[in-house]
C-alpha positions, 0 to 999 in steps of 0.5 A: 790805253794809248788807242782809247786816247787816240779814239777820244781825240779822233771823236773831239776833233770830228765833234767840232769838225762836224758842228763847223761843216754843218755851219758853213754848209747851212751858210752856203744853203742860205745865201747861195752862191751870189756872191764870190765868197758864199759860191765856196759854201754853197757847194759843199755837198750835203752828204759829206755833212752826212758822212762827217756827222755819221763818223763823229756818231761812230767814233764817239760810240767807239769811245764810250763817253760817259759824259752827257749825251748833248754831243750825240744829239747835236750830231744826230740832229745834223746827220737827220737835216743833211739827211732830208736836204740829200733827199730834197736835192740828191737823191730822187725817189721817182720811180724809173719805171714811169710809163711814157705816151707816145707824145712824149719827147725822150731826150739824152744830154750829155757833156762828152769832154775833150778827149772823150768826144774823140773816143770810140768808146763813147759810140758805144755809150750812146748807142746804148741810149738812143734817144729821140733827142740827143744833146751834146756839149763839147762835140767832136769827132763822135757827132760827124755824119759817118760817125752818127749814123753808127750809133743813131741809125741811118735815118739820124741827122746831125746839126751843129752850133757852136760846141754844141750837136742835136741828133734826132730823126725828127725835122730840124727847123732851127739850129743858130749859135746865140752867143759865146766868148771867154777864154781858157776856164772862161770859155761860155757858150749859148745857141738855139735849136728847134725840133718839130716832134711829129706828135706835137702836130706841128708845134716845135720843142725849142731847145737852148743849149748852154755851156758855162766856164768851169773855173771855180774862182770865177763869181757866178754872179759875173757869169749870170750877167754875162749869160743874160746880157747875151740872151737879151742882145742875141734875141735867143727868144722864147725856150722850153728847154735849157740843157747843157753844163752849167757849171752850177748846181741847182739854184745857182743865180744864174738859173734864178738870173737868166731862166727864172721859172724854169725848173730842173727835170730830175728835181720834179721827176727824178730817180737814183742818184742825180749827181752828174759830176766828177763821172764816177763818184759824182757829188755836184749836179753841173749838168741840168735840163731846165724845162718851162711851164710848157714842158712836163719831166715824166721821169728822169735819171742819170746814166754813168756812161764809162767815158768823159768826166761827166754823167749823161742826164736821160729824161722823158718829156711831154707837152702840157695840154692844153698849153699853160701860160707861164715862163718860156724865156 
């Protein structure tokens, strides 16, 4: 008796919380994080309005209830939407087999975070995804010229800007730092490479790297401000590619504000589980490649690299050809 009592609070009260996660996230989903207040909201992660309304489903089956199944459907309606928007943003069902040409571009990006970017152990972890591009935030000891040719090869060449490092093989015609300021958990960064694919014949791969403040409490609306103010001021010009850690999930303002047109790689071309934060049960996708109508995603996907609190982001890219018209920043 006393453990069907405890059964029957258990499903009262995970009804309610779920009908109250549901409406905050569904908040959260409508007015986005363009104010300081709806951020909070906006990043509630759909698949614990998943699991909350799953749990309420189990428990009130556990219960028995004889009374009306208008609570069952309530919470099976929102475990059927939290599914679709799972679908829609977290999961991608692009197969990771995706043939590739030889005009593509393969590109790493990855945020090593302090201490890792002095860890041994991430050698290992990049040396086991070489990539034609390889795209660090937050460099450290791992991106120094002995330590590259370790895990890219003898023919690798690094070049730095700001906290940012490019490995590749290919020419490197351009490598500037934009913009950067802040202090701690405040701290943001903008630069500049371009990389002449030799399959490309001539026409570069032009890349913006991005590291944003990770303090939460921080409005992105301040942050989205701040990063095209200096975009503009600093003349970062035309881009095809954005990569770095945004701090900000997908449709943040700060994509909308500074990179309008662009689109996330893993949201067009992406398979498995496209969360690359915390590392090892990551719910929120802070790390983003944004590409232009210029840059086709052919497949993407993310990797647990067993070091630094962050997921690498691997994709295949290729040049649209004939090249379209369209936002390149």
């Amino acid at each position: 008796m006393a453990r069907h009592r405890l059964l029957r609070w258990m499903s009262n009260v995970l009804q309610v919380g779920s009908i109250v996660w549901f409406g905050a996230w569904l908040s959260g989903r409508m007015l986005g994080d363009a104010w300081a207040w709806s951020q909070w909201l906006f990043w509630i992660p759909s698949v614990t309005v998943l699991a909350t309304a799953a749990a309420a489903l189990v428990v009130r089956r556990l219960v028995g209830s004889a009374r009306p199944r208008v609570g069952a459907t309530v919470q099976s309606g929102i475990a059927l939407i939290a599914l679709i928007a799972l679908l829609r943003s977290d999961l991608g069902v692009r197969s990771l087999d995706v043939g590739t040409d030889s005009g593509s571009v393969h590109v790493l990006q990855w945020n090593t975070n302090w201490p890792s970017s002095d860890d041994s152990r991430s050698l290992q972890a990049l040396a086991d995804r070489p990539a034609d591009v390889v795209l660090i935030s937050n460099r450290g000891a791992i991106t120094s010229p002995d330590q590259v040719r370790q895990w890219a090869g003898e023919s690798a060449r690094v070049v730095g800007a700001g906290p940012f490092a490019l490995v590749t093989r290919w020419p490197v015609r351009e490598a500037v730092q934009i913009a950067g300021g802040g202090g701690p958990g405040r701290r943001w960064w903008v630069a500049r490479f371009e990389v002449l694919p030799p399959a490309w014949e001539g026409v570069p791969l032009r890349i913006a790297m991005v590291d944003l403040p990770s303090r939460p409490s921080l409005p992105r609306s301040a942050v989205a401000e701040v990063l095209h103010q200096a975009c503009e001021e600093g003349s970062l010009g035309d881009v095809d590619l954005v990569a770095g850690d945004f701090n900000a999930t997908d449709g943040s303002v700060i994509m909308q504000r500074c990179f309008p047109g662009f689109r996330d790689v893993l949201q067009q071309a992406g398979g498995g589980w496209l969360a690359t934060w915390p590392r090892q049960f990551p719910l929120w996708r802070v790390d983003h490649l944004l590409t232009s109508a210029r840059i086709e995603a052919v497949r993407g996907h993310t990797i647990n690299p067993g070091i630094s609190s962050h997921r690498m982001t691997e994709a295949w890219l290729r040049r649209r050809s004939p090249l379209v018209s369209g936002s390149s920043r």
